[in-house]
MDTraj code that builds the backbone (N, CA, C; nanometers):
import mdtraj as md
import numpy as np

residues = "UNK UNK UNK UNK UNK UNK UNK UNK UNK UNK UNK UNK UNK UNK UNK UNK UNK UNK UNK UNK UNK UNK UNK UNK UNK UNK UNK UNK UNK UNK UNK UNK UNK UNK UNK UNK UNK UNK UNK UNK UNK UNK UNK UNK UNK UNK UNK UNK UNK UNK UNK UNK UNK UNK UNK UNK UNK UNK UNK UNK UNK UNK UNK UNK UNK UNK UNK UNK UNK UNK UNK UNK UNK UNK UNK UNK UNK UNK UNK UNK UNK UNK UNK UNK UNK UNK UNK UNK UNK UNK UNK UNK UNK UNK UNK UNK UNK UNK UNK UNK UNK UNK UNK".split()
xyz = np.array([
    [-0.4180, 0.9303, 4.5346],
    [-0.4562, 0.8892, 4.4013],
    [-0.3985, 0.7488, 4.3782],
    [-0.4742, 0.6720, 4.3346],
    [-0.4581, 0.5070, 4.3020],
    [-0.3774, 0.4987, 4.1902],
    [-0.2876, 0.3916, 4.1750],
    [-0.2461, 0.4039, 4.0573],
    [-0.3138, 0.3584, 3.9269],
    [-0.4017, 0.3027, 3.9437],
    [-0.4799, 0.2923, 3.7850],
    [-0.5189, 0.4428, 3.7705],
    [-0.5950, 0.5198, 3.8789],
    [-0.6320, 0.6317, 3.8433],
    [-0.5342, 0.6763, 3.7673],
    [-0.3686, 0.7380, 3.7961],
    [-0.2827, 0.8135, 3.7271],
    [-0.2916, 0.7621, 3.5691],
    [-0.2820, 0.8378, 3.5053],
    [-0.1989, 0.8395, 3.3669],
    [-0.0994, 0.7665, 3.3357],
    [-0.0822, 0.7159, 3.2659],
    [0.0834, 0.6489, 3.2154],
    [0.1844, 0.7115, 3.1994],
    [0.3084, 0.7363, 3.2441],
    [0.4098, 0.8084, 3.2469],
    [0.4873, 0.7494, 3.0552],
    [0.4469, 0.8138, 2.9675],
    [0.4757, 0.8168, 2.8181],
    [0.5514, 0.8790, 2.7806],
    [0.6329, 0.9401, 2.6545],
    [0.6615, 1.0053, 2.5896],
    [0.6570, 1.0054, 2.4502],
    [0.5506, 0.9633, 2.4130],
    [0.5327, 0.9443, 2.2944],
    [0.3627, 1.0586, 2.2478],
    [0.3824, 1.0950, 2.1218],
    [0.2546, 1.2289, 2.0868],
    [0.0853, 1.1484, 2.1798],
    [0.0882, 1.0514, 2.1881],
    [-0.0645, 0.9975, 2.2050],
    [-0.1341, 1.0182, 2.3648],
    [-0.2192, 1.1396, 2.3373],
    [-0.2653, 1.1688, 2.4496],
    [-0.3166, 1.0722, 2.5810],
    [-0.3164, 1.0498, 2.6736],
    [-0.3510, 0.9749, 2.7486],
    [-0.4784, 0.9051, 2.7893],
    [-0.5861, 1.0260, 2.7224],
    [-0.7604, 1.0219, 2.7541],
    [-0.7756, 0.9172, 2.6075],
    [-0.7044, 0.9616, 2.4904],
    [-0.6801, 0.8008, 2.3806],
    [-0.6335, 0.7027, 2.3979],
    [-0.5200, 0.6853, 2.4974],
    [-0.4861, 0.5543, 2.5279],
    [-0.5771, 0.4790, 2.6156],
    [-0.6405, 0.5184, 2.6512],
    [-0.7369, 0.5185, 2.7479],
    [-0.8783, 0.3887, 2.7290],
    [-0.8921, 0.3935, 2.6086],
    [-0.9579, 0.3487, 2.4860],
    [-0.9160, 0.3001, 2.3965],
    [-0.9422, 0.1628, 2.3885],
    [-0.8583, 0.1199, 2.2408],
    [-1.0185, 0.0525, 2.1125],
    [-0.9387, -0.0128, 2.0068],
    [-1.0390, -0.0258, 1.9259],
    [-1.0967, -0.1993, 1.9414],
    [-1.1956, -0.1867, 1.8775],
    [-1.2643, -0.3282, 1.8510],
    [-1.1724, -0.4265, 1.7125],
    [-1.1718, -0.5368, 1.7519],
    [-1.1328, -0.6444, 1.6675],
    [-1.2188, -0.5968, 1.5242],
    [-1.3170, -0.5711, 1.5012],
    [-1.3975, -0.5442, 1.4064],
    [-1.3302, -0.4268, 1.3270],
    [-1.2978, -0.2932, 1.4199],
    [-1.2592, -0.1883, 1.3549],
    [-1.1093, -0.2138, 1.3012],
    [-1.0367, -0.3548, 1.3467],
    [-0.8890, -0.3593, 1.3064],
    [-0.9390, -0.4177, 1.1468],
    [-1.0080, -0.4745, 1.1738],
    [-1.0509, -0.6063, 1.0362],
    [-1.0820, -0.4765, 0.9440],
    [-1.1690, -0.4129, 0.9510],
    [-1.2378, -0.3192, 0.8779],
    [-1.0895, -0.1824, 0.8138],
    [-1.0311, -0.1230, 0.8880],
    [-0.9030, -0.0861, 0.8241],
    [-0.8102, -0.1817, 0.7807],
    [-0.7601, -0.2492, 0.8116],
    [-0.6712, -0.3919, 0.7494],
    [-0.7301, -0.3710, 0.6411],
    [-0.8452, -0.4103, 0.5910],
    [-0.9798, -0.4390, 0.4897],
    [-0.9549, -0.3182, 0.3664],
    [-0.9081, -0.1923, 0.4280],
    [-0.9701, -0.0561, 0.3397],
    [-0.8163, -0.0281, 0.3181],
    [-0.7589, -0.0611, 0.3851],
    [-0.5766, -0.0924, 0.3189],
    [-0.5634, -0.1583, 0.1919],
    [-0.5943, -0.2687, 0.2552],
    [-0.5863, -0.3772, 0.1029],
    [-0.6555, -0.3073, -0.0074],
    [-0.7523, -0.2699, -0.0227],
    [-0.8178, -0.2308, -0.1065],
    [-0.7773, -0.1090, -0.1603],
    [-0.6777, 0.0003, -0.0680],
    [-0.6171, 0.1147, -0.2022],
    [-0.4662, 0.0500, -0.2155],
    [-0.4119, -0.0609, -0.1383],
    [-0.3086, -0.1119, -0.2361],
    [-0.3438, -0.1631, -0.3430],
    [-0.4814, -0.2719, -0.3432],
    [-0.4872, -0.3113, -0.4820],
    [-0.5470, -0.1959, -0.5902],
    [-0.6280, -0.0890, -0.5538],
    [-0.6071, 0.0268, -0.5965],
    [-0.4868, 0.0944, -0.7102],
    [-0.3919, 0.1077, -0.6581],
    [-0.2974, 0.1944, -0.6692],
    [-0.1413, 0.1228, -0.6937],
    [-0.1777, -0.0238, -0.6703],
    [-0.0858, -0.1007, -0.7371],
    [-0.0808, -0.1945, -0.8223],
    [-0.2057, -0.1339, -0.8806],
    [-0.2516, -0.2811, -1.0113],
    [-0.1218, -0.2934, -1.1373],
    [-0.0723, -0.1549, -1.1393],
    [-0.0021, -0.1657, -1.2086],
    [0.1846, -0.2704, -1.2267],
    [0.1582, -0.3491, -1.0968],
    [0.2478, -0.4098, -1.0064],
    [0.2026, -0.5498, -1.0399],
    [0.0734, -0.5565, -1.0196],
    [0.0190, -0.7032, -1.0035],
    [0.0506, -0.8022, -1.1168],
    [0.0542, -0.7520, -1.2683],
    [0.0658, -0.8275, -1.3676],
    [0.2098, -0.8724, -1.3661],
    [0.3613, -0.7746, -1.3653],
    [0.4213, -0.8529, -1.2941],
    [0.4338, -0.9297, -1.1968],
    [0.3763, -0.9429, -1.0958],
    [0.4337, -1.0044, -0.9594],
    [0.3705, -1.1061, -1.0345],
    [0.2741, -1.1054, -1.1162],
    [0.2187, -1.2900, -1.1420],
    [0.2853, -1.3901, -1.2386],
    [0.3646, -1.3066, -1.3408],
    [0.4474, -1.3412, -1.3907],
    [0.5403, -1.4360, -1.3085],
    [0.5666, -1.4169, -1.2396],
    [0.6985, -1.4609, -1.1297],
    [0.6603, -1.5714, -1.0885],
    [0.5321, -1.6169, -1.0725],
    [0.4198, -1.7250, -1.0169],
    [0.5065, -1.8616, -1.0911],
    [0.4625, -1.9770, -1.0589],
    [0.4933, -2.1090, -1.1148],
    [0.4260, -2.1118, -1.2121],
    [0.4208, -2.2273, -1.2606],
    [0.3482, -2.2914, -1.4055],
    [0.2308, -2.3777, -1.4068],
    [0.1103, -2.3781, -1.2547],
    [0.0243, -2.4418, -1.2571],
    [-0.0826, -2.3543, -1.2942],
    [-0.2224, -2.4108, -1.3179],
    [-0.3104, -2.4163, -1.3686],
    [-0.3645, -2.2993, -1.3190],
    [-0.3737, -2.2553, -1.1480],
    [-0.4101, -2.1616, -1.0589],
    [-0.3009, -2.0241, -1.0929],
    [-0.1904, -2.0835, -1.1148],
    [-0.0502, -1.9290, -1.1714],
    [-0.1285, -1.8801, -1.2934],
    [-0.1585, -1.9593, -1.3730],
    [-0.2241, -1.9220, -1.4627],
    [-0.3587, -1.8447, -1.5009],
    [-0.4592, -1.8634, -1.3772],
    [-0.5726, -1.8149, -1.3529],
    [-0.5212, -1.7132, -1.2626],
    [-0.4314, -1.6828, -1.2151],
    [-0.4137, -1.5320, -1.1450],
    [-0.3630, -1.4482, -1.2179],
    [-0.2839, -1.4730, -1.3084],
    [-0.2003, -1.4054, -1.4338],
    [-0.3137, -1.3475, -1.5127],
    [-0.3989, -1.4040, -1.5132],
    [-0.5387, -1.3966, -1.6191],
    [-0.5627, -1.2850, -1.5309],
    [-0.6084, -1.2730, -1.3614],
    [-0.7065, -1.1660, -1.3049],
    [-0.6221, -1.0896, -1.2976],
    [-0.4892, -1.0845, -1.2851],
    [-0.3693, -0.9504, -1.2545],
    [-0.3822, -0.8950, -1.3437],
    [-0.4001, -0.9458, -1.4960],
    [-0.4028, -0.8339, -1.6187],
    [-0.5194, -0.7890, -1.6465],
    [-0.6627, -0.8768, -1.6136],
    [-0.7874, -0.8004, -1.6465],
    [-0.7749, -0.6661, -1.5293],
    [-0.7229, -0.7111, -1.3887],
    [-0.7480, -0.5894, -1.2934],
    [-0.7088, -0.4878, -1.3535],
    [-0.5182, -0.5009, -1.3895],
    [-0.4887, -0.3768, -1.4147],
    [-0.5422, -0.3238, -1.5356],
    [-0.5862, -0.3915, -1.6326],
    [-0.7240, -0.2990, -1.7525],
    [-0.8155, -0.2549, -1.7061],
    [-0.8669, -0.3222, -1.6563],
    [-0.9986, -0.2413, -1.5609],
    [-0.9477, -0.1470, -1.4892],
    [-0.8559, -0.1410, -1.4102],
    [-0.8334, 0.0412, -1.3363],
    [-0.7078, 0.1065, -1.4518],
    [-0.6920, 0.0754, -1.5500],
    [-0.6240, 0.1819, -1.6578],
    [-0.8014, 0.1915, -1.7195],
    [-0.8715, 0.1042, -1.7205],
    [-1.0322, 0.2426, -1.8177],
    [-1.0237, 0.3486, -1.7164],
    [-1.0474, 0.2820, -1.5597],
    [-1.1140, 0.3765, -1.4906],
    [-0.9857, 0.4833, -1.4599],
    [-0.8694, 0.5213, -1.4846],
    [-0.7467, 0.6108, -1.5066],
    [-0.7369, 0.6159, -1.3565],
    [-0.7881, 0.4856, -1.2735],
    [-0.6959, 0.4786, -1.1898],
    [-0.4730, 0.4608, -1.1743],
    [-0.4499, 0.4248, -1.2396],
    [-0.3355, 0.4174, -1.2865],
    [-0.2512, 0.5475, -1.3049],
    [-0.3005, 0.6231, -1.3570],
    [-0.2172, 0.7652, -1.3480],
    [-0.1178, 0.8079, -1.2842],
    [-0.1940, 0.7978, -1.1287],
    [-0.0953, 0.8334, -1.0412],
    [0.0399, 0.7414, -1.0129],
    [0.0068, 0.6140, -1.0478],
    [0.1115, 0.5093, -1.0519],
    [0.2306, 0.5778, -1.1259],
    [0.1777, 0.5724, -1.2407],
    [0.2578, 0.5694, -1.3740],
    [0.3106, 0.7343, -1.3617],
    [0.2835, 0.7817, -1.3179],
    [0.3464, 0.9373, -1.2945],
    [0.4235, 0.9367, -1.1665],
    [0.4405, 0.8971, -1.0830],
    [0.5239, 0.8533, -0.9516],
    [0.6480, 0.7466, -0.9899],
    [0.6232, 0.6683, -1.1207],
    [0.7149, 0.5909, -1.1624],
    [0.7970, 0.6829, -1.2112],
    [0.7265, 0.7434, -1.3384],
    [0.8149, 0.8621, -1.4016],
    [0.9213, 0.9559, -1.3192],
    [0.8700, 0.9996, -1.2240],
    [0.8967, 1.1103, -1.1907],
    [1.0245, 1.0285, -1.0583],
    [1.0429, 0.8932, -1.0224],
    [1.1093, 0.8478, -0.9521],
    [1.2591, 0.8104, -1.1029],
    [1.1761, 0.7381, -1.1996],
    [1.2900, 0.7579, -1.3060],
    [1.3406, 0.8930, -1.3443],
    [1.3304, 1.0009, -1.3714],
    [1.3958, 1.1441, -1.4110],
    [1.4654, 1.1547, -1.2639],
    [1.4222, 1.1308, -1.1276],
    [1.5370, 1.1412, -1.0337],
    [1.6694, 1.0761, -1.0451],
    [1.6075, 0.9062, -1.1028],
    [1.7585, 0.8547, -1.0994],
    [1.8175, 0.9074, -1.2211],
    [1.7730, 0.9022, -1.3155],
    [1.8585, 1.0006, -1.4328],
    [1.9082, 1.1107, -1.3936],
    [1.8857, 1.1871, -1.3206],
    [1.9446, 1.3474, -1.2749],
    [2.0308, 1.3134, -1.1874],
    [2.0137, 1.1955, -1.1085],
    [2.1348, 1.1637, -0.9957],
    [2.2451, 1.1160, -1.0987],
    [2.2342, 0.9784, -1.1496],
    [2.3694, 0.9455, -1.2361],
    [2.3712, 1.0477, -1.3470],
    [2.3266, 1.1343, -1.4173],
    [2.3683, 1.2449, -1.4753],
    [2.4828, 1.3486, -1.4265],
    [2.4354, 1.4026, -1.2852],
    [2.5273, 1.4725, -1.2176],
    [2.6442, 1.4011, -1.1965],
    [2.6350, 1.2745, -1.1762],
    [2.7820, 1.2551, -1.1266],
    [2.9091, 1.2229, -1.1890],
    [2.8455, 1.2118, -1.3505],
    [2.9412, 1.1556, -1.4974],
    [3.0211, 1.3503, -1.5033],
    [3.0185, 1.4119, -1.4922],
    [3.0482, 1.5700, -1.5698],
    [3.1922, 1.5590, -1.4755],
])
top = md.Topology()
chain = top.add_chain()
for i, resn in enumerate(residues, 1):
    res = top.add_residue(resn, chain, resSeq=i)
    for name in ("N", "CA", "C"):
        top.add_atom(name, md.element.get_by_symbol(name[0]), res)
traj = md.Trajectory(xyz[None], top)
């Protein structure tokens, strides 16, 4: 048996007949692509700060403008929910942590 024939000596979960095969430049672009899109999803509620933070030109200013229409537009569509309930529920942890440790 040749050695390209053999398998790769691995230890890692990824079967060998998958390594075997990898993906197209296209299919990286295309997930990269569908990433971005449930971060800006699911972190609009992020964006209006982070633009805040921006400088004082004309363009800081026109992104500040789209960071707050975005995040209105996904609070109609109650995309936001899950944000704002993952915030919550990360604040009542830290309250229950420094709670416990004052007694």
């Amino acid at each position: 048996m040749s050695r390209r024939a053999r398998a790769p000596l691995v230890t890692d979960a990824i079967p060998p007949a998958l390594r075997r095969h990898g993906i197209t430049q296209r299919q990286v672009f295309v997930a990269c692509l569908v990433g971005a899109l449930l971060v800006a999803l699911f972190a609009s509620r992020d964006t209006p700060g982070w633009a805040e933070r921006l400088g004082d030109t004309a363009l800081d200013h026109r992104l500040r403008d789209i960071a707050g229409a975005w995040d209105e537009a996904m609070a109609t569509l109650g995309l936001t929910a899950p944000h704002d309930r993952l915030r919550d529920a990360i604040q009542r942890a830290f309250d229950w942590q420094w709670g416990s440790n004052s007694r």
